[in-house]
The first five atom37 places (N, CA, C, CB, O) and aatype in JSON, in Angstrom:
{
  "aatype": [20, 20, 20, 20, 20, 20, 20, 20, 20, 20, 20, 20, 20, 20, 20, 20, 20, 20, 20, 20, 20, 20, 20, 20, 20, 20, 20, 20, 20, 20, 20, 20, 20, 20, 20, 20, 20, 20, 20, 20, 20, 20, 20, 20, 20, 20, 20, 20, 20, 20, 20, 20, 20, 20, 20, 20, 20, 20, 20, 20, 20, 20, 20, 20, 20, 20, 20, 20, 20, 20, 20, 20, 20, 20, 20, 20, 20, 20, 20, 20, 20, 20, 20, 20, 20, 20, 20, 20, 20, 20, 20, 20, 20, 20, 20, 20, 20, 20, 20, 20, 20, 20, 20, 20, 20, 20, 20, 20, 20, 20, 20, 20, 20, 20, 20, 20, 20, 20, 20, 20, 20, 20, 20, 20, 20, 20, 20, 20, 20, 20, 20, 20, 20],
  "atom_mask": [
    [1, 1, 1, 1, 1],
    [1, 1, 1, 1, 1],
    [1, 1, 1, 1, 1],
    [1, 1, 1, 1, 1],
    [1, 1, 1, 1, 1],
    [1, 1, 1, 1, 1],
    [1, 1, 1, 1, 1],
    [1, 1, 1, 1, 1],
    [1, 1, 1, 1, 1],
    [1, 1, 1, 1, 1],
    [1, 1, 1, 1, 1],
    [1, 1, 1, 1, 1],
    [1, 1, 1, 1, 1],
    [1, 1, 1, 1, 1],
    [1, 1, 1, 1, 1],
    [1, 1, 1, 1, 1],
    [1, 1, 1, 1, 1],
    [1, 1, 1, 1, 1],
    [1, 1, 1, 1, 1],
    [1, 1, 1, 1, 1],
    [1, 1, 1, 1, 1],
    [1, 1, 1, 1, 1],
    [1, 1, 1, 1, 1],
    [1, 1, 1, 1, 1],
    [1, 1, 1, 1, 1],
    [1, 1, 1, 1, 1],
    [1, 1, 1, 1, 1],
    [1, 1, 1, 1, 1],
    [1, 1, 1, 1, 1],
    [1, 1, 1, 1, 1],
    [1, 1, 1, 1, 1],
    [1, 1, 1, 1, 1],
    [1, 1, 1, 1, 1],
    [1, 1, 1, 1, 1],
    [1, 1, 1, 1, 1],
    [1, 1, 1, 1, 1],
    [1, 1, 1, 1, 1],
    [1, 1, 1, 1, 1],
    [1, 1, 1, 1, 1],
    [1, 1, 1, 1, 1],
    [1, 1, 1, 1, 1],
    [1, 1, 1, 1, 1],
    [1, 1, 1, 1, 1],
    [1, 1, 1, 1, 1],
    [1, 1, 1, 1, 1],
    [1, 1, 1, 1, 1],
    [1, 1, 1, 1, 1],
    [1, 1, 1, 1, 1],
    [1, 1, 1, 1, 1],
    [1, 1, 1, 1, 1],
    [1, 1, 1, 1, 1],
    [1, 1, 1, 1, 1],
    [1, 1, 1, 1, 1],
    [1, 1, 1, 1, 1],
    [1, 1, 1, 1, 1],
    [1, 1, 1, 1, 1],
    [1, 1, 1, 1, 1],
    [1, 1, 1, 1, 1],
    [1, 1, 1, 1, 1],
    [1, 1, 1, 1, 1],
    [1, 1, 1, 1, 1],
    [1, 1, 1, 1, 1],
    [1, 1, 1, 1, 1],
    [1, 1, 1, 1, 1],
    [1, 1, 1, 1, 1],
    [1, 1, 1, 1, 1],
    [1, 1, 1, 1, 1],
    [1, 1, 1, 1, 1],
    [1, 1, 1, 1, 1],
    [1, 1, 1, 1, 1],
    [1, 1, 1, 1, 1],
    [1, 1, 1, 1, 1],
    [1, 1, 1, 1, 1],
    [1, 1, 1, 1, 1],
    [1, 1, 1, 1, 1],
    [1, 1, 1, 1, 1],
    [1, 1, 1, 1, 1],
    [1, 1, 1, 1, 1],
    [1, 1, 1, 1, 1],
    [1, 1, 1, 1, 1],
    [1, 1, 1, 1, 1],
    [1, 1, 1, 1, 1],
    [1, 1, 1, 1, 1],
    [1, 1, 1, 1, 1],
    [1, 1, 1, 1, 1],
    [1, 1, 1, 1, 1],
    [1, 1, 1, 1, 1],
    [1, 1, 1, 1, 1],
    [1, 1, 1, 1, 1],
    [1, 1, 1, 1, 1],
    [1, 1, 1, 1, 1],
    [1, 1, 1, 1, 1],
    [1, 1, 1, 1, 1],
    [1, 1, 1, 1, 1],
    [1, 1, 1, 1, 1],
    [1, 1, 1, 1, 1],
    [1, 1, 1, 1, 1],
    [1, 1, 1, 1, 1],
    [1, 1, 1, 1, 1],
    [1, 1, 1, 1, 1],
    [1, 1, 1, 1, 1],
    [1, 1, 1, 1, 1],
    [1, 1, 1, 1, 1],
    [1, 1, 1, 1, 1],
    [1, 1, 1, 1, 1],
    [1, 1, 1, 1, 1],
    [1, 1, 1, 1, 1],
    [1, 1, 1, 1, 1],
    [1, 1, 1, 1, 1],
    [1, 1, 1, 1, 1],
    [1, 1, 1, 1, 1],
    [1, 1, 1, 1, 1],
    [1, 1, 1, 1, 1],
    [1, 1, 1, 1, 1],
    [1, 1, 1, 1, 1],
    [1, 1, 1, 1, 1],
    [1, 1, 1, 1, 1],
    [1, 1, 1, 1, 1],
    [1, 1, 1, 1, 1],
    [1, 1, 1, 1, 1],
    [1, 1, 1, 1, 1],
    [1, 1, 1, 1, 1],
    [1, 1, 1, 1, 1],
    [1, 1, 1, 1, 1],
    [1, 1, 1, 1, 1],
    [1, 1, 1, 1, 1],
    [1, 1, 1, 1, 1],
    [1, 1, 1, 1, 1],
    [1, 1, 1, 1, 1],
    [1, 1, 1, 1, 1],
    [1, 1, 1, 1, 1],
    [1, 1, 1, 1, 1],
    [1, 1, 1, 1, 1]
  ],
  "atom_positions": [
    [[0.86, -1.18, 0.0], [0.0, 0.0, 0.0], [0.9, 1.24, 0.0], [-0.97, 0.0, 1.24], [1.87, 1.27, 0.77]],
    [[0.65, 2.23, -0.8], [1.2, 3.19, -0.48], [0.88, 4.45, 0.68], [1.27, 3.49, -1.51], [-0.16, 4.7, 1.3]],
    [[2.22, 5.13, 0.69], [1.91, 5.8, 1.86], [0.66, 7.2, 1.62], [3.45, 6.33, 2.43], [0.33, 7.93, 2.55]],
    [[0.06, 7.37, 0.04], [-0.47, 8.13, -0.03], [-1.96, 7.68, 0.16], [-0.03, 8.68, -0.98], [-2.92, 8.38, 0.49]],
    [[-1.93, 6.66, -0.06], [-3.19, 5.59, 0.2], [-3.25, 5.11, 1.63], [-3.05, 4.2, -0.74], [-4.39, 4.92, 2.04]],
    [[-2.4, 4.91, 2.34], [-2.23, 5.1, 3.86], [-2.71, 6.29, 4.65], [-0.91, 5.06, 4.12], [-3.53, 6.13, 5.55]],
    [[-2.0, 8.03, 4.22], [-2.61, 8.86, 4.82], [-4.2, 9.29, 4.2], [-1.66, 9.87, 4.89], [-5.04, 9.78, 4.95]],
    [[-4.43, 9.08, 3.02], [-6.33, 8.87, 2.92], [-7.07, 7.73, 3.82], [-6.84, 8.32, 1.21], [-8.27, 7.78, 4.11]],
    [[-6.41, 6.96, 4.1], [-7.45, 6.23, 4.85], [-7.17, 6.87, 6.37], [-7.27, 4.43, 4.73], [-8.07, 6.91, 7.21]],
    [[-5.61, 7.44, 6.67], [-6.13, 7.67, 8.38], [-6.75, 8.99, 8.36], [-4.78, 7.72, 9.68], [-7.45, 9.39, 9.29]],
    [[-6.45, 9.77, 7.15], [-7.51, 11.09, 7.34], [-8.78, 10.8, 7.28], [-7.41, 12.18, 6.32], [-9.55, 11.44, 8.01]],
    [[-9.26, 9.85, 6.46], [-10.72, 9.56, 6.59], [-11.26, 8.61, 7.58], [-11.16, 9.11, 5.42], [-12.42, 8.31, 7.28]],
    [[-10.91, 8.14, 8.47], [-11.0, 6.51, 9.19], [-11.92, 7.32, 9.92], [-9.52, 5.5, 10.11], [-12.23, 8.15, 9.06]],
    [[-12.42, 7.54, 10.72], [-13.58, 8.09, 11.58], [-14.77, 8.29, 10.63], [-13.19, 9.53, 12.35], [-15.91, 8.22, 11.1]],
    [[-14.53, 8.59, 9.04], [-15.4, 8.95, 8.27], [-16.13, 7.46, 8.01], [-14.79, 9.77, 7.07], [-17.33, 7.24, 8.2]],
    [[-15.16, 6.52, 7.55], [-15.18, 4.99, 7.35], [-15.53, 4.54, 8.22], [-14.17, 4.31, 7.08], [-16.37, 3.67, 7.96]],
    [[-15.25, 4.7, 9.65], [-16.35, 3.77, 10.74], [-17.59, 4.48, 10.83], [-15.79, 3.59, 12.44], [-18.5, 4.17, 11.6]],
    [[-17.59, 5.22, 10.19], [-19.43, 5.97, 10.7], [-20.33, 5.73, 9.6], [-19.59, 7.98, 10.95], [-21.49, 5.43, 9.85]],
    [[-19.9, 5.82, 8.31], [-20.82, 6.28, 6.9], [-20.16, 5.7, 6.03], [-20.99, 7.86, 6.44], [-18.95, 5.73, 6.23]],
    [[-20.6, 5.01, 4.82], [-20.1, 5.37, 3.71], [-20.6, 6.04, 2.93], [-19.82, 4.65, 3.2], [-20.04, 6.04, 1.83]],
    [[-21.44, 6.63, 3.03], [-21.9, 7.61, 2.11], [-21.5, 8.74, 1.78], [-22.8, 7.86, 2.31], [-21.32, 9.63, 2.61]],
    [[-21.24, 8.91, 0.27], [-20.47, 10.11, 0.17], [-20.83, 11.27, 0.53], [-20.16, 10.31, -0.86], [-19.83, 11.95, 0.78]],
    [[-21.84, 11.86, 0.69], [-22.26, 12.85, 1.19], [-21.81, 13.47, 2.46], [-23.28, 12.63, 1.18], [-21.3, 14.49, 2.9]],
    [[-22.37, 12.09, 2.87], [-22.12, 12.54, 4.58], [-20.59, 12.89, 4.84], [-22.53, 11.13, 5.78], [-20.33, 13.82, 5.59]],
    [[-19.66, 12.22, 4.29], [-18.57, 12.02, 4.37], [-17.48, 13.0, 3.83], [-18.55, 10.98, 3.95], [-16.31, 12.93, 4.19]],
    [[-17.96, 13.91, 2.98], [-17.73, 15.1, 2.44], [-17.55, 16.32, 3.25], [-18.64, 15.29, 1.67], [-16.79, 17.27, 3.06]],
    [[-18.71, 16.01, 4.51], [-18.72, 16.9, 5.0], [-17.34, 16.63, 6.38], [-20.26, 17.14, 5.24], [-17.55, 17.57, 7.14]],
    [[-16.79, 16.26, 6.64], [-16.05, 15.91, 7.49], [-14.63, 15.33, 7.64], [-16.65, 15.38, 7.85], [-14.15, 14.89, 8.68]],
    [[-13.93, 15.44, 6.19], [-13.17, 14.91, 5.31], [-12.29, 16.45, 5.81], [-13.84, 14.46, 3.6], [-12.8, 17.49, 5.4]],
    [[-10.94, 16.58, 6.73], [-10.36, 17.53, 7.25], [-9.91, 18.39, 6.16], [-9.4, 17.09, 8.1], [-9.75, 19.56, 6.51]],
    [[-9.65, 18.13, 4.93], [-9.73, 19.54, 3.68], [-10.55, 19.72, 3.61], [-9.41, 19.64, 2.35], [-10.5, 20.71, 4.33]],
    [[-11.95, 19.65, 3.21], [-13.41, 20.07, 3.24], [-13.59, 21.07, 4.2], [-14.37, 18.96, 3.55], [-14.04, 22.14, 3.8]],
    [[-13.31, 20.94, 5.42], [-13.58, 21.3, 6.84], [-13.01, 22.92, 6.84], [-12.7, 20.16, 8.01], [-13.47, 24.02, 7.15]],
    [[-11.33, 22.19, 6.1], [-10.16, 23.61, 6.21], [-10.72, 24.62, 6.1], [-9.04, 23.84, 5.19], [-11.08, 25.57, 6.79]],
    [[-10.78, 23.91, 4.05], [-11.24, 24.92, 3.17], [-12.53, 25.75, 3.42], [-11.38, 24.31, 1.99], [-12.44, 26.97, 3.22]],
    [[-13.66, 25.28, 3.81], [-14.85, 26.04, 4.79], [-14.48, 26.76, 5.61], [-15.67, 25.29, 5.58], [-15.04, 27.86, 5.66]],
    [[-13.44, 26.47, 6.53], [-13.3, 27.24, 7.88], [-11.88, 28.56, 7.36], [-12.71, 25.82, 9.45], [-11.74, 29.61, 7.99]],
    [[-11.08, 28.21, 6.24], [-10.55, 29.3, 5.7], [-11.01, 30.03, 5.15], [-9.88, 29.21, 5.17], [-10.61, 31.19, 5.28]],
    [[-12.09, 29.73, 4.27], [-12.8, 31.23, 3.56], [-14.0, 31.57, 4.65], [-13.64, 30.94, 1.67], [-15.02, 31.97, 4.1]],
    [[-14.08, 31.49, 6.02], [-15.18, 32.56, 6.93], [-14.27, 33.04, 7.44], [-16.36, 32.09, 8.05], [-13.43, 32.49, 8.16]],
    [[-14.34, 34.32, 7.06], [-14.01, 35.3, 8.27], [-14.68, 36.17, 9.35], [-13.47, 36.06, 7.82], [-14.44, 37.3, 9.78]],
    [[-15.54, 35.3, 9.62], [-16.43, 35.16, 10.86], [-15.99, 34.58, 11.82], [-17.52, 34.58, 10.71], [-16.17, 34.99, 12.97]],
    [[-15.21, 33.31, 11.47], [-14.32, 32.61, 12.67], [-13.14, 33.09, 13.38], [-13.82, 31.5, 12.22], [-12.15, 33.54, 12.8]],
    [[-13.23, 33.01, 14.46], [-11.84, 33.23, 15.09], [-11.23, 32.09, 14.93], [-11.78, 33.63, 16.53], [-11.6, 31.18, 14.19]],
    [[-10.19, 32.1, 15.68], [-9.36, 30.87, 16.15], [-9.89, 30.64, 17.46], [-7.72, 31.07, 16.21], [-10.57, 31.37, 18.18]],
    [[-9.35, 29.2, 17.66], [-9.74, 28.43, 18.88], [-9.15, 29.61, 20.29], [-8.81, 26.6, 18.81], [-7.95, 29.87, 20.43]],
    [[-10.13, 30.14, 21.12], [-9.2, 30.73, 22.34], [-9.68, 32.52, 22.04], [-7.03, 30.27, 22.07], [-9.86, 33.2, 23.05]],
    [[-9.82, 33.07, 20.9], [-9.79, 34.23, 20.68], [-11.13, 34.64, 21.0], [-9.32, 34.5, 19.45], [-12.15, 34.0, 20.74]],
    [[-11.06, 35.84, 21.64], [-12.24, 36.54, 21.8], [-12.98, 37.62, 21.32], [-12.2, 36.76, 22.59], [-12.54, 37.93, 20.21]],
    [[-13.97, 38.38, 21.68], [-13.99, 39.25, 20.68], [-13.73, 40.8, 21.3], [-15.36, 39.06, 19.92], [-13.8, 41.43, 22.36]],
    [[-13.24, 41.04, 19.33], [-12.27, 42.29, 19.42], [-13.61, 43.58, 20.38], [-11.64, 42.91, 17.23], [-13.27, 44.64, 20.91]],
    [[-14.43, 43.28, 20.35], [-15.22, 44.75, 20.44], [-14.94, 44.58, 21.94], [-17.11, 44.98, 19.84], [-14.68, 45.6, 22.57]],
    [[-14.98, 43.23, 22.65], [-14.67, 43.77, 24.06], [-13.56, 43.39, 24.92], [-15.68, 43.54, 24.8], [-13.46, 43.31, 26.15]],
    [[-12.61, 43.12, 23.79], [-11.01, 42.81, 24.46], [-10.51, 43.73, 25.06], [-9.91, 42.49, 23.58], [-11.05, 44.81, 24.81]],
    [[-9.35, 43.76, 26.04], [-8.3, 44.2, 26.92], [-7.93, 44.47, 25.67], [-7.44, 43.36, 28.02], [-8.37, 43.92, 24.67]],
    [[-6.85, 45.62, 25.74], [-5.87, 46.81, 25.01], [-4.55, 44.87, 24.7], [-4.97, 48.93, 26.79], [-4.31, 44.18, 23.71]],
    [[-4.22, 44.81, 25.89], [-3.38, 43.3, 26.06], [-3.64, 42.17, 25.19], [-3.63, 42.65, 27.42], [-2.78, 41.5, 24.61]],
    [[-4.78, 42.03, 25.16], [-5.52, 41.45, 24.54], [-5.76, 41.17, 22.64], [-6.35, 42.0, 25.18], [-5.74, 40.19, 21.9]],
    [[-6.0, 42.67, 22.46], [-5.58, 42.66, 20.97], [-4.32, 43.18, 20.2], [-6.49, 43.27, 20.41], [-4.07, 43.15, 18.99]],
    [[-3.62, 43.67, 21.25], [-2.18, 43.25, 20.71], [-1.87, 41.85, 20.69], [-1.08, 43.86, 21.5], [-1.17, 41.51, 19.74]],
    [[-2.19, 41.01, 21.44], [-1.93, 39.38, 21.35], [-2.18, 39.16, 19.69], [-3.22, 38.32, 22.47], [-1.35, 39.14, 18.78]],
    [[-3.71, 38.99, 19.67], [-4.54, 38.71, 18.58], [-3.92, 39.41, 17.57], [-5.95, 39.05, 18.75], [-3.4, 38.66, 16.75]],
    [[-3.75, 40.89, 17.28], [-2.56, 41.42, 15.96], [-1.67, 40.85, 15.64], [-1.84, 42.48, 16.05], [-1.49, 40.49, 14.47]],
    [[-0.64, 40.57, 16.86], [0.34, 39.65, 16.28], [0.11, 38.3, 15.84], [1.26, 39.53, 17.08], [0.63, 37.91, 14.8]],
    [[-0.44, 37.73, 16.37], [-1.22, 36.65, 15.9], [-1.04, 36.28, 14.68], [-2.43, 36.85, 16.0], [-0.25, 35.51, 14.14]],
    [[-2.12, 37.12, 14.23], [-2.43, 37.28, 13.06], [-1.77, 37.54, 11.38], [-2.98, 37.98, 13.41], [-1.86, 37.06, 10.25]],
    [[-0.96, 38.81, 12.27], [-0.18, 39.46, 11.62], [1.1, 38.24, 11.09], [0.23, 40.73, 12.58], [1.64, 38.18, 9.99]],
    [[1.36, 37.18, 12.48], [2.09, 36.11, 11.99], [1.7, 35.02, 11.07], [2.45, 35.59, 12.92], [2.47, 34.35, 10.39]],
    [[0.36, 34.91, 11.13], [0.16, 34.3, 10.56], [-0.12, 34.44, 9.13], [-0.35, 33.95, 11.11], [-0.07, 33.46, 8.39]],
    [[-0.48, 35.83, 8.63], [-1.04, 36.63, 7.46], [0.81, 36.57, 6.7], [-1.95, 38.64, 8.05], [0.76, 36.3, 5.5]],
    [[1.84, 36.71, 7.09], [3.13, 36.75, 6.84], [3.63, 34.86, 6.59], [3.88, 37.67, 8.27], [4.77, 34.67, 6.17]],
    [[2.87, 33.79, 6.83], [3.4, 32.74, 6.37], [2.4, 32.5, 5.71], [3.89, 31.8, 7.16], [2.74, 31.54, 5.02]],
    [[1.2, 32.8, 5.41], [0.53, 32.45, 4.41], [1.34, 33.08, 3.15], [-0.9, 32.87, 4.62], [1.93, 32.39, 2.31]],
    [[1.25, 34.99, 3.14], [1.63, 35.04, 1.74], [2.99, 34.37, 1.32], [1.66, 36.44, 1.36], [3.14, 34.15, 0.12]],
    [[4.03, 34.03, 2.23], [4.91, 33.18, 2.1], [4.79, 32.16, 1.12], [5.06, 32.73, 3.14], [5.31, 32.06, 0.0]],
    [[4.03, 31.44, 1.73], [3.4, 29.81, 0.89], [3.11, 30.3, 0.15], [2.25, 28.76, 1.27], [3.88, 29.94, -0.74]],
    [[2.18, 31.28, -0.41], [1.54, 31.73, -1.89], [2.81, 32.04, -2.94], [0.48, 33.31, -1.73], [2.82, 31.72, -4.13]],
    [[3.74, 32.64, -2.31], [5.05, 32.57, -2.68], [5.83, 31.65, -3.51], [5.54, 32.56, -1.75], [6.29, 31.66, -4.66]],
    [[5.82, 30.72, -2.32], [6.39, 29.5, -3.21], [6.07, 28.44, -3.91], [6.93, 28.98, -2.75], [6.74, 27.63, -4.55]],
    [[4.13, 28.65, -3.56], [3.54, 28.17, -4.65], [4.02, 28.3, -6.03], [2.49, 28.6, -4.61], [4.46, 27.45, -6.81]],
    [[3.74, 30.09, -6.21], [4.23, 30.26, -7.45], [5.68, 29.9, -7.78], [4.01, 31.51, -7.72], [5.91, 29.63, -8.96]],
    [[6.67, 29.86, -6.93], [8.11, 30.13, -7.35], [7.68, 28.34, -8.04], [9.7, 30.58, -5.79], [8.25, 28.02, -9.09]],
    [[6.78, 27.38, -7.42], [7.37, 25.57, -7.72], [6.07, 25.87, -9.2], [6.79, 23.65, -5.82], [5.87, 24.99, -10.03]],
    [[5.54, 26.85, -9.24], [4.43, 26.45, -10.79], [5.13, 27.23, -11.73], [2.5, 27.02, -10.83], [4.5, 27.42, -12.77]],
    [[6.49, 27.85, -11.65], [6.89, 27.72, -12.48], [7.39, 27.04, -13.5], [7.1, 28.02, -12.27], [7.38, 27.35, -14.69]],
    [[7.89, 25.97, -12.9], [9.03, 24.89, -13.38], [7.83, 23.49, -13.85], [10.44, 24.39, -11.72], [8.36, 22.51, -14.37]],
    [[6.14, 23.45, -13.62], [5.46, 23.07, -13.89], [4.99, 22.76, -15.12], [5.1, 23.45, -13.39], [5.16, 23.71, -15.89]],
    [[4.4, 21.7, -15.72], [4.04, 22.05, -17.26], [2.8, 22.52, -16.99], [4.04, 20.82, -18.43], [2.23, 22.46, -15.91]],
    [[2.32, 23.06, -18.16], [1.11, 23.94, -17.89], [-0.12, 22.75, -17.29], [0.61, 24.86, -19.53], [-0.78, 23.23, -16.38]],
    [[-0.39, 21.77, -17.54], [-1.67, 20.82, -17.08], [-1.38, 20.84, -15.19], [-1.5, 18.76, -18.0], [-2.21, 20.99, -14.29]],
    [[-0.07, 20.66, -15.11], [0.45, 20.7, -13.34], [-0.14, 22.11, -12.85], [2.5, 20.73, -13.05], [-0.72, 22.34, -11.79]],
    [[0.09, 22.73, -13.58], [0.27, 24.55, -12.95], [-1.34, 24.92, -13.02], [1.45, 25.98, -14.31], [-1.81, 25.56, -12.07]],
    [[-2.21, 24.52, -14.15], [-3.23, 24.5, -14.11], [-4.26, 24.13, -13.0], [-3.24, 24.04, -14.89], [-5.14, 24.78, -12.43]],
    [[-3.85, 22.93, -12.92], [-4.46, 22.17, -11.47], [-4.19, 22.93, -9.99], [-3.66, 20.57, -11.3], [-5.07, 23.16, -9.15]],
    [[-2.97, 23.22, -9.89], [-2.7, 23.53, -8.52], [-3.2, 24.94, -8.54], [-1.17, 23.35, -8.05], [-3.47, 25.41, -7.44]],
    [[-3.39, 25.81, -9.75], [-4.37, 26.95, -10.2], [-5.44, 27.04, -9.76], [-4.67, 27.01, -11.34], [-5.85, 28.12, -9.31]],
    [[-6.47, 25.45, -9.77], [-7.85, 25.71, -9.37], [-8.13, 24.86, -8.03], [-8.87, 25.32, -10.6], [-9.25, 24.57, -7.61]],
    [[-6.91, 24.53, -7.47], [-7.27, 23.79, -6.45], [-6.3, 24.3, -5.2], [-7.16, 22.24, -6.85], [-6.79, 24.84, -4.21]],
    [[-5.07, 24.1, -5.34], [-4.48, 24.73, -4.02], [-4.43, 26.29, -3.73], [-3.09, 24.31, -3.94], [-4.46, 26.85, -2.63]],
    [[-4.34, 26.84, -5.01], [-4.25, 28.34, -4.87], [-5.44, 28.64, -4.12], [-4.19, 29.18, -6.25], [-5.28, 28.86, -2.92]],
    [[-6.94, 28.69, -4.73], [-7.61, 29.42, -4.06], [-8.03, 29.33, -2.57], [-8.43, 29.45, -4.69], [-8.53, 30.23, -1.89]],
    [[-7.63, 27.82, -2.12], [-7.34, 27.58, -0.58], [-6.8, 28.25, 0.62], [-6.7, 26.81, -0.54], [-7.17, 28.52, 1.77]],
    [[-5.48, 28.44, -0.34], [-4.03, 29.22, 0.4], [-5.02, 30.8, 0.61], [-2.08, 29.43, -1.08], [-5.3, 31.22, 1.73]],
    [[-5.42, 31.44, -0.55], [-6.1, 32.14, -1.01], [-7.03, 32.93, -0.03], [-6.59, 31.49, -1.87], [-7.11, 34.07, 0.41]],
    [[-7.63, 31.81, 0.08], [-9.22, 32.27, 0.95], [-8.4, 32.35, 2.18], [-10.86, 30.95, 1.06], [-8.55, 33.31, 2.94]],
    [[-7.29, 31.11, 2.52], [-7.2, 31.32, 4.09], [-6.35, 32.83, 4.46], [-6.27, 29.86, 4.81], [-6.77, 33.54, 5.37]],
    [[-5.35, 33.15, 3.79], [-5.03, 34.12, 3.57], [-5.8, 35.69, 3.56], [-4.64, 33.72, 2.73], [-5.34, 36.66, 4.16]],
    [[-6.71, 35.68, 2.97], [-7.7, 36.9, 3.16], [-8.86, 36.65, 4.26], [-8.44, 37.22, 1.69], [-9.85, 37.37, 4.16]],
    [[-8.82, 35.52, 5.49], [-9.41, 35.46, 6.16], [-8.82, 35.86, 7.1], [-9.89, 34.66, 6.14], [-9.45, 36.55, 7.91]],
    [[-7.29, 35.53, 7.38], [-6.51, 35.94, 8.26], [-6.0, 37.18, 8.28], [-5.73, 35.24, 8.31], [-5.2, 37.47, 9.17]],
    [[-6.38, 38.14, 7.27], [-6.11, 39.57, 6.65], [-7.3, 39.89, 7.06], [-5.76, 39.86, 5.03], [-6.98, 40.78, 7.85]],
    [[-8.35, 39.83, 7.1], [-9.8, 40.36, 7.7], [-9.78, 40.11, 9.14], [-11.15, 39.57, 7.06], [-10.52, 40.85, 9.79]],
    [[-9.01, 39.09, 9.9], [-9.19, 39.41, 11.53], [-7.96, 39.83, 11.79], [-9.61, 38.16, 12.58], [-7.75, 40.24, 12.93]],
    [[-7.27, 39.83, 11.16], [-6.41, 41.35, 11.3], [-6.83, 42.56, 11.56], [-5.82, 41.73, 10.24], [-6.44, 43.33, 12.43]],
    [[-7.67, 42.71, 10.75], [-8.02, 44.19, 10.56], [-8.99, 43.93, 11.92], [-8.83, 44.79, 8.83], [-8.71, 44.58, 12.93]],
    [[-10.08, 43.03, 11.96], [-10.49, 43.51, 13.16], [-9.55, 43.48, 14.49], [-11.61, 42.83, 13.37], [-10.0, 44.23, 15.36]],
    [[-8.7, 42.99, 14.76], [-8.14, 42.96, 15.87], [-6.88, 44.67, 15.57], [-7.4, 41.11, 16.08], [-6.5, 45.45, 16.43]],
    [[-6.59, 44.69, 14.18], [-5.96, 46.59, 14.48], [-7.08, 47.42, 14.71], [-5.1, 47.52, 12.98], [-6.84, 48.42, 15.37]],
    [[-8.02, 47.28, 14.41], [-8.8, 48.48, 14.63], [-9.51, 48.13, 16.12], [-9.93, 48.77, 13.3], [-10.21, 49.11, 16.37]],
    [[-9.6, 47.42, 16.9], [-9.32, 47.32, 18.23], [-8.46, 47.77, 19.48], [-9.21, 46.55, 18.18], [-8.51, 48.17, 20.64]],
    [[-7.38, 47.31, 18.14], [-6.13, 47.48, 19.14], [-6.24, 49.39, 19.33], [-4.27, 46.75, 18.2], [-6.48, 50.05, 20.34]],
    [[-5.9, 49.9, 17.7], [-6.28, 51.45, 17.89], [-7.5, 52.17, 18.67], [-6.46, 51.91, 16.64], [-7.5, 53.2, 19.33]],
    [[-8.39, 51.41, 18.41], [-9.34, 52.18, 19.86], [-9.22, 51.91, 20.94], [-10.67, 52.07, 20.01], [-9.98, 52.66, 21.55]],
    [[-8.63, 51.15, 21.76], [-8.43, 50.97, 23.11], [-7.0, 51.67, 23.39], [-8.52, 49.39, 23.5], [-6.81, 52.13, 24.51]],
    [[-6.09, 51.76, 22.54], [-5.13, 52.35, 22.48], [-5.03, 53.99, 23.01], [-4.87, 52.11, 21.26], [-4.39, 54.57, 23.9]],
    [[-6.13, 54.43, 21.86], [-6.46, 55.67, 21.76], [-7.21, 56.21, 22.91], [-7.1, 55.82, 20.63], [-7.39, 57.41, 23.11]],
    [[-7.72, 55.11, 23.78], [-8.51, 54.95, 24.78], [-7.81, 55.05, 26.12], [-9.15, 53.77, 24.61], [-8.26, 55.54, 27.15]],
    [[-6.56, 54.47, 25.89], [-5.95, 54.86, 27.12], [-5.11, 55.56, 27.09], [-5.55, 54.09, 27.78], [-4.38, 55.46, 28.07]],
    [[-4.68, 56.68, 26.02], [-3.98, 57.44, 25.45], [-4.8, 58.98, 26.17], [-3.98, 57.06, 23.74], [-4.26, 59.94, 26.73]],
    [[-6.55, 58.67, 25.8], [-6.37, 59.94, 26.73], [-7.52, 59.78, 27.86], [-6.58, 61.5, 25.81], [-8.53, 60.42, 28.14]],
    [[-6.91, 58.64, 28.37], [-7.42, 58.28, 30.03], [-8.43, 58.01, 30.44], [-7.34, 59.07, 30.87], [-8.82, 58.2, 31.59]],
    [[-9.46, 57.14, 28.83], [-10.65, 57.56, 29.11], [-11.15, 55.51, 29.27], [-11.43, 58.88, 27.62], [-12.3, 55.09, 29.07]],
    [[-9.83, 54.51, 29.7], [-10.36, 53.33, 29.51], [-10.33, 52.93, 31.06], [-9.55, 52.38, 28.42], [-10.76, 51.84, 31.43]]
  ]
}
């Protein structure tokens, strides 16, 4: 067996003892899940709270956070492109309509709670700037 046929079955094995039905199984399949939970930017991360009534402490955490994380995404988008170069076009194509817009979405999700956690950070900032938190 190969090992790529090895990690599909342990990514799916909880899917395989419950259902076989594809449907159901679609929904719970940990890329399915990603890719859903990378393009809302409604979600926080596990632990994060919200910006409207965080500590000043608080969303500086969450900025950097973010900010770290918004800095290894476009990274990867990076070297996406630097490896679709050397691609023939059917390779470059594919990873065109399938990994890019992934990286993609998660990327501008993590750029949208950015922004909510700077514009937090600046009003509480500004807030205790003139003594009024």
């Amino acid at each position: 067996m190969t090992i790529r046929k090895l990690l599909l079955i342990f990514l799916r094995w909880s899917v395989y003892q419950e259902t076989m039905n594809p449907e159901d199984a679609g929904h719970r399949r940990p890329d399915i899940v990603a890719a859903i939970r990378g393009g809302d930017d409604s979600l926080g991360m596990e632990g994060e709270g919200d910006p409207a009534t965080a500590s000043l402490d608080q969303a500086l955490f969450w900025k950097n956070i973010y900010t770290e994380i918004l800095a290894m995404e476009e990274a990867v988008l990076e070297r996406i492109q630097q490896l679709m170069a050397d691609q023939s076009p059917q390779a470059r194509r594919e990873v065109e309509l399938t990994n890019v817009p992934v990286v993609v979405a998660q990327a501008e999700r993590f750029r949208s709670r950015l922004g909510f956690w700077e514009s937090a950070y600046k009003r509480l900032d500004s807030a205790v700037a003139l003594g009024t938190s």
